[in-house]
C-alpha positions in Angstrom: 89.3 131.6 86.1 85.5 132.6 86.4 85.8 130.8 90.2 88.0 129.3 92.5 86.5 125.9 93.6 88.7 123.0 95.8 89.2 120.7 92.5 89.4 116.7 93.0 90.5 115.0 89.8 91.0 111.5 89.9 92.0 109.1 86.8 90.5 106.0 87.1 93.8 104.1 84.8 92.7 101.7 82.3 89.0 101.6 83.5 86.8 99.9 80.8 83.5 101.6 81.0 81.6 98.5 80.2 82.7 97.1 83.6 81.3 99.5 85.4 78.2 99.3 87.2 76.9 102.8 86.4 77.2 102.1 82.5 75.0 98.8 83.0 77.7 96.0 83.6 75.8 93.1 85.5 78.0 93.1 88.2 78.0 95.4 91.1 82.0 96.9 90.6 81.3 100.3 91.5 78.8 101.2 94.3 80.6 104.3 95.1 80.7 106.0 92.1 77.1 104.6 91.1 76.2 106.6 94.3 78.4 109.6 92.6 76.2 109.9 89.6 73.1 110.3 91.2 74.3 113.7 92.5 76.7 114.4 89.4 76.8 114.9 85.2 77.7 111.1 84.1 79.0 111.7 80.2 77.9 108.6 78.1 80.1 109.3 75.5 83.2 110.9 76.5 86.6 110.2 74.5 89.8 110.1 75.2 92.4 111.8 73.1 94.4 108.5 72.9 94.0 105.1 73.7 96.6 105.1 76.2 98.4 106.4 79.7 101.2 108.9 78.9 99.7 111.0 75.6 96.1 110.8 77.7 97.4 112.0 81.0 99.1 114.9 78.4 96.2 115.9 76.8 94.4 116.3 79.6 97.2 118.2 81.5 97.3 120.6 78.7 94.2 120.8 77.1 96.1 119.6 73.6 96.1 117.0 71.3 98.7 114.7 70.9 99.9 115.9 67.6 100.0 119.5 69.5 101.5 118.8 72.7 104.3 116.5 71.0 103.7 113.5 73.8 102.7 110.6 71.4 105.3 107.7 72.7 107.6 106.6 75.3 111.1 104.6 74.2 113.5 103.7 76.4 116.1 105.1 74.1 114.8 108.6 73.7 111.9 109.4 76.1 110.1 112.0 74.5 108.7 114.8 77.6 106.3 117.1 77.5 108.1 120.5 76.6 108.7 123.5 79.1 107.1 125.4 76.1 103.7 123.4 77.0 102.4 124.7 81.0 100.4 122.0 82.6 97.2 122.6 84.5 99.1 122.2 87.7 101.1 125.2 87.1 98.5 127.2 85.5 96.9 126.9 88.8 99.5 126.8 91.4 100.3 130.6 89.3 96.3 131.8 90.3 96.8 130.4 93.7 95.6 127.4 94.0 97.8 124.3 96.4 98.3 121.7 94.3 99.3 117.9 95.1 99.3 114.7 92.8 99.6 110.9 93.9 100.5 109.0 90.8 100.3 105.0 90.5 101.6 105.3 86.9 105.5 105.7 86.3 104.2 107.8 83.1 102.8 109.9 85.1 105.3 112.2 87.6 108.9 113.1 86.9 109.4 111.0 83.9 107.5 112.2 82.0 107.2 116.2 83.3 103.6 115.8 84.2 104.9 116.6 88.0 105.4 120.2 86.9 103.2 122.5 88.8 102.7 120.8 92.1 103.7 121.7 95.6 103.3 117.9 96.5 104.0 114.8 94.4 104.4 111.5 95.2 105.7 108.8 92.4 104.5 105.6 91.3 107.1 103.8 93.6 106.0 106.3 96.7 109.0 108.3 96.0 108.4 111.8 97.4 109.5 114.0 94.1 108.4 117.2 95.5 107.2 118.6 98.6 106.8 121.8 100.1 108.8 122.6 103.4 105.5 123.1 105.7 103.3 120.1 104.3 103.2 117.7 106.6 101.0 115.0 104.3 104.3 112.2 104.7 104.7 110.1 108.1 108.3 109.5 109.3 107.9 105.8 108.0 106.4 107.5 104.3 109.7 109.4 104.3 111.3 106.5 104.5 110.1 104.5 102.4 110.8 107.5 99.8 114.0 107.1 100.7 114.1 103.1 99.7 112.0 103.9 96.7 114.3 101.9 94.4 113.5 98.8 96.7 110.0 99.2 96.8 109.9 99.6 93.3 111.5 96.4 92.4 109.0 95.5 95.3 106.0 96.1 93.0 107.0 93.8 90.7 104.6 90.5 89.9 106.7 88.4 92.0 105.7 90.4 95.2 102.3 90.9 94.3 101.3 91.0 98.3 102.7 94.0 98.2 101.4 95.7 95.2 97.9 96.7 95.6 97.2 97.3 99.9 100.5 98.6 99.8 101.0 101.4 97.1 97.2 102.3 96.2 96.1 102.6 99.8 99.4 104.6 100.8 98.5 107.1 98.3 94.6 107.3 99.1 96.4 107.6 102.8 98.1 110.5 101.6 95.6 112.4 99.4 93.0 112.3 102.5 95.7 113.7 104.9 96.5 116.3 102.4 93.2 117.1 102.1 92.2 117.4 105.7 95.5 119.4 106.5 94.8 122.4 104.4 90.8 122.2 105.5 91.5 125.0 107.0 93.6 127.3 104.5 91.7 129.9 102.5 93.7 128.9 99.0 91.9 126.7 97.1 93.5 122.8 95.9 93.7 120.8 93.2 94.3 117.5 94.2 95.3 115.1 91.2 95.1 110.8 91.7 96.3 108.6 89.5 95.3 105.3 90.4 95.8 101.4 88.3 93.6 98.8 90.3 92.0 98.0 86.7 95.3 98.1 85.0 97.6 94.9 84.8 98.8 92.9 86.5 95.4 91.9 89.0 95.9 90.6 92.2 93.0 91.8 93.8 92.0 90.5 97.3 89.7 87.6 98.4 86.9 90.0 99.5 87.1 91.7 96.3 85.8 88.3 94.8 83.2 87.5 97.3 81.1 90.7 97.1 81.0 90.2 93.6 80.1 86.5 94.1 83.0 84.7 92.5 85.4 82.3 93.4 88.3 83.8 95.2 92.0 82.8 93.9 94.3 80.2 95.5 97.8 81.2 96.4 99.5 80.2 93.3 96.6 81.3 90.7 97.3 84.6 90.3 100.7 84.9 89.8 100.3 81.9 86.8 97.4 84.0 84.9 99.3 87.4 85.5 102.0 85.9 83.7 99.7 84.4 80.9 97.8 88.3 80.9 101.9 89.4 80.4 102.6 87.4 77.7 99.7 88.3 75.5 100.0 91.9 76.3 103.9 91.4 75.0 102.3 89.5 72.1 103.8 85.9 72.5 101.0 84.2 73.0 97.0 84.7 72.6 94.9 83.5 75.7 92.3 80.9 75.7 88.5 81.3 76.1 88.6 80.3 79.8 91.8 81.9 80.8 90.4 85.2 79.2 86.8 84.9 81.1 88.9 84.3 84.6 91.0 87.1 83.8 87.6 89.5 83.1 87.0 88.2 86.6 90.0 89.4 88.0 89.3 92.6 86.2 86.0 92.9 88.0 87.3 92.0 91.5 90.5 95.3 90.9 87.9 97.1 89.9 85.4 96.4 92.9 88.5 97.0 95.5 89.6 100.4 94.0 85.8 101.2 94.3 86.9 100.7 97.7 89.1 103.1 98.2 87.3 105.6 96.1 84.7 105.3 98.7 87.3 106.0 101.5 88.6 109.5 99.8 85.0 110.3 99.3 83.9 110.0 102.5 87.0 111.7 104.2 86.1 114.7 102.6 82.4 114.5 103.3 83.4 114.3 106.7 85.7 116.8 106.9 82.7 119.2 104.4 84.8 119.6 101.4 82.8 117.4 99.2 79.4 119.6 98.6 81.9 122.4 97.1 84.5 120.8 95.1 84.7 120.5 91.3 84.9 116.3 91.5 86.3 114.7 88.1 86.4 111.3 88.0 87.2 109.3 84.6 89.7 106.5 82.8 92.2 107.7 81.2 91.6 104.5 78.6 90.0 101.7 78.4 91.4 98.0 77.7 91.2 95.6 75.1 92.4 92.5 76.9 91.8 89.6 73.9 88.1 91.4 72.7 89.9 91.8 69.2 92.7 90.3 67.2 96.3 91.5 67.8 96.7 91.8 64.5 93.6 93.6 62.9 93.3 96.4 61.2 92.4 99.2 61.8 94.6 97.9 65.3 92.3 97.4 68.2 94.0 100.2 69.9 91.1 102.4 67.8 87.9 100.1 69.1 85.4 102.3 71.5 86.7 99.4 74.6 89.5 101.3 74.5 88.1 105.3 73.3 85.2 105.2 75.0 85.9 106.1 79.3 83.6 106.4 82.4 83.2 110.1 83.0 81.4 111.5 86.0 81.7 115.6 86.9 79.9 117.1 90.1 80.4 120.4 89.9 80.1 122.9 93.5 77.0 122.6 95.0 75.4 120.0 92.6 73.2 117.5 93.9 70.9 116.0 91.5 72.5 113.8 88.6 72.0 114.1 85.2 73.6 112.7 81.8 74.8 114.1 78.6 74.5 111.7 76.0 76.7 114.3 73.2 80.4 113.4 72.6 82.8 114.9 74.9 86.5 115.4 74.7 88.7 114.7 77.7 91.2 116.8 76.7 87.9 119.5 77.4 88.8 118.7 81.0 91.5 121.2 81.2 88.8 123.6 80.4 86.5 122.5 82.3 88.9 122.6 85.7 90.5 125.9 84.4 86.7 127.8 84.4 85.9 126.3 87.9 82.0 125.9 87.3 80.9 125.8 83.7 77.6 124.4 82.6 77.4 120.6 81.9 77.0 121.1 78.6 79.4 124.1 78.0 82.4 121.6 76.0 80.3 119.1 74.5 80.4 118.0 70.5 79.2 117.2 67.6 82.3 115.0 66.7 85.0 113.4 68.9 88.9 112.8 67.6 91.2 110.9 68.9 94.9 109.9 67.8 97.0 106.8 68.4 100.7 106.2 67.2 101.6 102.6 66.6 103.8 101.4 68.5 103.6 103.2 72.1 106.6 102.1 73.7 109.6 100.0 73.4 113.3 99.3 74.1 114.2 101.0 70.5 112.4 103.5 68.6 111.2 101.7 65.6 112.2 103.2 61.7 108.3 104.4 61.4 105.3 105.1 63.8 101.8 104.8 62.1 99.8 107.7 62.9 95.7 107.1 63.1 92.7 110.0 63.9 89.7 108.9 64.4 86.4 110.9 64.3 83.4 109.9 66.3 79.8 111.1 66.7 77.3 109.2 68.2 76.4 106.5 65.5 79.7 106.3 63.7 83.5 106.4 63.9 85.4 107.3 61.3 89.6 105.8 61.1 92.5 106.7 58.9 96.0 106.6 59.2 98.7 108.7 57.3 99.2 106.2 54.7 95.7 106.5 53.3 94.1 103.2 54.5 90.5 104.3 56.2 87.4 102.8 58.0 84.1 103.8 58.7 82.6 101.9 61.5 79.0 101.6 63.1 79.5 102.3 66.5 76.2 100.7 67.5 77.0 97.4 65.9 80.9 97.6 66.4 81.7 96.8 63.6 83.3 98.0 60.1 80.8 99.2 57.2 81.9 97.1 54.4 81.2 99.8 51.6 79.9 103.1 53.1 80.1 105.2 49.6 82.7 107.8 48.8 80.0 110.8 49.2 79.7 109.2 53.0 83.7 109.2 53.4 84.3 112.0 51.9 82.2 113.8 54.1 84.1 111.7 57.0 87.5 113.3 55.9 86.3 116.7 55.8 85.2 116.0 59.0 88.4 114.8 60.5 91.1 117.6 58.3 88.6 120.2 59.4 89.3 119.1 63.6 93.1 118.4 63.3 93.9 121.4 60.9 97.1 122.7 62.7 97.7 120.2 65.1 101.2 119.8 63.8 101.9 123.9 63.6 103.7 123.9 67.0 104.9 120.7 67.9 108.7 120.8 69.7 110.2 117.5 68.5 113.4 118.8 70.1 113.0 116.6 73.8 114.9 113.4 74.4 116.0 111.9 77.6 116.7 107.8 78.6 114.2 106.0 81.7 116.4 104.8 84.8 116.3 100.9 85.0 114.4 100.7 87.6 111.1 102.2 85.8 112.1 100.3 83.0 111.9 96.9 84.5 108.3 98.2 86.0 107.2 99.6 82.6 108.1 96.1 81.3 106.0 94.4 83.8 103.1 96.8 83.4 103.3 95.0 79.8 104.8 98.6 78.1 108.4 97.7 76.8 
């Protein structure tokens, strides 16, 4: 690496960039990182390398593709890891020195999935402690113990308990990341400090404040737990959700959204206190965005491929940055391993012409199904180009959202050239080799969070 900068990068799960305030959404969800992009690059078209958690999270913590790194879908019956063969960022930098810890609300994220590889410090989804060095003292007695009773408090984070799920887990890990922050102030070795956290990813149960800064009218007791379940069963695709229950739930959304801004605030200011901030290379972005009920289950292309779910919030402040700017070229996040393994590049250093993405269909499930459909997608700023491996293809105006009903063959043969010429080779060096099976436990959370 070029430098050695203290590196904050924080994923933002499921974060639809047009609920945010910065990106123009009428409602004020996020002050704090509004205030972020006035003294930081805010990327108006940043992609994600898939539209969702575990190949993103991947990608990102490789710097591959999903056809490259091998991570494309998670099955109960044969979880599919990233390979020993693929190093992570995490290790990449622990091996130039850097301390590295990761707080993960996302059970794809951490040991089940090997993205824990590299760190001296992780703690899991369900506040397990999976690894921790012997002279970090991040974890009070009482965190140790709940580590200990992780299999409880998972089953604790389940819908039925939802008093427990948000001030509980998300502020225990922000708790964490601030005291691991402040406790190696002092060390000369640089950190990367990795957050995973899912205020704007189902189930909601934000809090009553959450709703009153934003205006709205604040749940009752019994409310949330009867439209979380509604929000369930249209994610497992039993039901479709009416007009109004779809326009509360976009409330609900908003008021997640507003609280985690919350806590994004409180990490912020920690290390502006503590003078970390000024110097640290700060990422903060979604991982994906979400559809929920914008587009039939059943379209095609599969609304998996629409820019709600493609197109991410993306903020960088590099060291010493202080006046904002914004990049309106496409930019991939799997560029972010770059960008975090050369410390300080210029804003503009990993920026494109074209954007690809990739999405197998299905994601998850209890069985792996006889086929996945694979679809690549090709974006610039005006137009997004879709196929899948069975020939079927789109073109679609990005500004309109919508399909071009007969763009030509000149126009999509220039569109496939585009595409074969990006993803030539992305199969070369795949290890197809990795199977494993999900303890019970993450299952019955996976199934809540809507992915089995």
């Amino acid at each position: 690496m070029s430098t050695d900068p203290d590196v904050l990068f924080l994923v933002l799960d499921s974060l639809r960039k047009d609920r945010v305030s910065t990106y123009g959404h009428d409602r004020e969800t996020t002050p704090t990182l509004s205030k972020l992009a006035t003294y930081a690059t805010t990327y108006e078209n940043a992609f994600t390398p898939a539209p969702w958690t575990l190949p993103s999270h991947a990608s990102m913590f490789t710097g591959q593709f999903p056809s490259e790194h091998g991570v494309t879908n998670g099955f109960s019956d044969g979880m599919s890891r990233l390979p020993e063969s693929r190093p992570t960022l995490a290790e990449r930098l622990s091996r130039a020195g850097y301390r590295t810890a990761g707080f993960s609300n996302n059970p794809w994220v951490g040991q089940l999935s090997g993205l824990d590889r590299g760190f001296d410090e992780f703690v899991e989804w369900d506040l397990e402690i999976s690894a921790s060095a012997a002279d970090e003292e991040i974890h009070a007695p009482r965190e140790r113990l709940y580590s200990r009773l992780h299999p409880v408090l998972g089953k604790a984070a389940r819908q039925p308990a939802f008093l427990l799920k948000r001030p509980f887990f998300t502020e225990s890990l922000v708790d964490r990341a601030n005291r691991w922050l402040l406790e190696g102030a002092d060390d000369p070795s640089p950190t990367f400090t990795f957050l995973n956290l899912m205020e704007a990813h189902s189930p909601y149960f934000p809090p009553a404040r959450s709703f009153e800064q934003l205006g709205l009218e604040p749940p009752n007791p019994i409310e949330p737990r009867v439209l979380n379940t509604k929000l369930l069963a249209y994610v497992m695709g039993k039901t479709d959700l009416e007009p109004d229950t779809r326009a509360r739930i976009m409330e609900y959304y908003d008021a997640c959204v507003r609280y985690q801004d919350e806590q994004v605030a409180r990490l912020f200011t920690r290390m502006q206190e503590a003078g970390l901030f000024e110097d640290t290379l700060v990422i903060v972005c979604a991982d994906h965005g979400k559809t929920l009920g914008d587009y039939p289950r059943d379209e095609q292309p599969p609304h998996y491929v629409r820019d709600v779910n493609l197109t991410v919030p993306l903020w960088i402040k590099r060291p010493g940055q202080r006046d904002g700017d914004a990049l309106e070229e496409m930019f991939e996040l799997t560029s972010l391993f770059d960008v975090v393994r050369d410390g300080d590049p210029p804003a503009g250093r990993y920026t494109r012409d074209v954007a690809v993405a990739e999405d197998f269909v299905p994601h998850a499930g209890n069985e792996r199904p006889d086929d996945v459909v694979r679809w690549r997608v090709a974006a610039d700023r005006d137009y997004k180009y879709v196929r899948n491996d069975a020939g079927a293809e789109y073109l679609f105006d990005r500004g309109r959202n919508e399909v071009v009903p007969d763009p030509g063959d000149v126009v999509l043969e220039q569109c496939r050239e585009t595409l074969s010429d990006r993803v030539r080779g992305f199969d070369g060096n795949r290890d197809d080799s990795r199977s494993g099976t999900i303890d019970a436990d993450v299952q019955a959370q996976l199934r809540d969070l809507g992915y089995l």
